[in-house]
N, C-alpha and C positions, 0 to 999 in steps of 0.2 A: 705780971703778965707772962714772966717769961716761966714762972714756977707752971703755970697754967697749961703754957704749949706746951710743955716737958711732959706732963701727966696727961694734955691730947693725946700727943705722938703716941705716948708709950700704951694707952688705952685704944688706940686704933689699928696699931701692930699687934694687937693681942687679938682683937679678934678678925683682923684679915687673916693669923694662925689659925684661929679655930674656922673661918671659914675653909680654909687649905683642907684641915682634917676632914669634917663633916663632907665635905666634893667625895672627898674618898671614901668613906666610908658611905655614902649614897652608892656610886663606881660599885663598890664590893658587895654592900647588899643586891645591887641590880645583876651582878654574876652571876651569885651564889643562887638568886632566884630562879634566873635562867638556866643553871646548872641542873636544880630540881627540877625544873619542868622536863627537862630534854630525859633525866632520869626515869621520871614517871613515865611518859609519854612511853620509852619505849616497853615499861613495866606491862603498860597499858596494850600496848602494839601487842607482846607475848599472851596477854591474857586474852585479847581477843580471839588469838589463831589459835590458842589452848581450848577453847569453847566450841570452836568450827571442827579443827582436827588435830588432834591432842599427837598425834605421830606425823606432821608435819617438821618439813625438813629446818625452818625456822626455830620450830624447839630443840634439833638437836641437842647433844651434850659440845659442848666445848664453848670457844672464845674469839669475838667479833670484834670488831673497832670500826666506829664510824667518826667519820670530822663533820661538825658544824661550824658556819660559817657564822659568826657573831652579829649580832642585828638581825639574823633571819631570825629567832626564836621568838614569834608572834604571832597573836591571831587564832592558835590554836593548833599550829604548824611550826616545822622547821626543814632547813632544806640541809639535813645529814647525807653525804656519802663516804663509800671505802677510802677515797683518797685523800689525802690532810691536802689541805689551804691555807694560802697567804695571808697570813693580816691575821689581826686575833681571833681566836676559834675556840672550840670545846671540842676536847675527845672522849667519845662515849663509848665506853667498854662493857661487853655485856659478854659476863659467864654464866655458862648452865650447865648445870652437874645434874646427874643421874641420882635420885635417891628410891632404892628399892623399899619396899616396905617399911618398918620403925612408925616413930611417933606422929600421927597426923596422915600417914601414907597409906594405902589400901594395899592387902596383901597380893604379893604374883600372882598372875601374871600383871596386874599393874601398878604404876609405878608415880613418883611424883619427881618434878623437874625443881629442882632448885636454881633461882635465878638472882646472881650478884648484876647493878649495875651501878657502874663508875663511871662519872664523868670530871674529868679535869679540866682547869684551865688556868690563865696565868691575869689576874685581876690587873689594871692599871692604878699605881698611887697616885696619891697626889703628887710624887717629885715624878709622875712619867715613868717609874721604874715598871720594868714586867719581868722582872727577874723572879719575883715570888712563886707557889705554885698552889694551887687549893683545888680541893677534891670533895664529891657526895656522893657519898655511897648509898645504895638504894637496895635491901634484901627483901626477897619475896618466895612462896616455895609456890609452884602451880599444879596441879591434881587433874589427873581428866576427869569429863562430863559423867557421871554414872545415871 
């Protein structure tokens, strides 16, 4: 009997472990999902204003940062602004460089907009930790309408 509890115990600590893990790794896939969505989304955002007006002040060149607030990324929305927030979040960084002519680009005067976005964020473990940091990066180059 007492051989039996021993190989209980020691068989139901094994997998309250693997429950610990698996919570987590649920946790970090659900991130990392919402990490690419908020990526696309805004891929998607640049592609539409690239379609309407390709010299629109949204496509400039340079480097943006937006905070989402965690739990909003839903629905098909999220509620991003300039300013970072409390509590767990994503920061979405969005670079666009200038590419004149070359491979894929139409020759001057037009030109094609290369668009990096990164979004970071800090995933919860199962010990509660957010010290970690994980990041998706999302490349795309956009052309105006000819």
């Amino acid at each position: 009997m007492l051989v039996a509890t021993a190989l209980l115990t020691i068989g139901l600590v094994a997998i309250a472990t693997g429950f610990q893990y698996a919570a987590s790794g649920v946790a970090t896939g659900g991130g990392e999902t919402a990490a690419v969505f908020l990526a696309e989304q805004r891929i998607e955002q640049l592609r539409a204003q690239a379609m309407t007006d390709f010299s629109a002040a949204p496509l400039d060149a340079g480097t943006t940062t937006e905070y989402c607030l965690s739990g909003t990324v839903s629905g098909g929305s999220s509620n991003c602004n300039g300013m970072p927030v409390t509590g767990p979040s994503y920061r979405r960084t969005t670079t666009i460089t200038d590419r004149r002519g070359g491979t894929g680009c139409p020759a001057t005067p037009l030109w094609c907009k290369e668009v990096q976005v990164r979004v970071s964020y800090r995933p919860v473990t199962g010990a509660g930790d957010l010290s970690q940091s994980r990041a998706v990066d999302v490349f795309t180059v956009l052309g105006p309408r000819t």
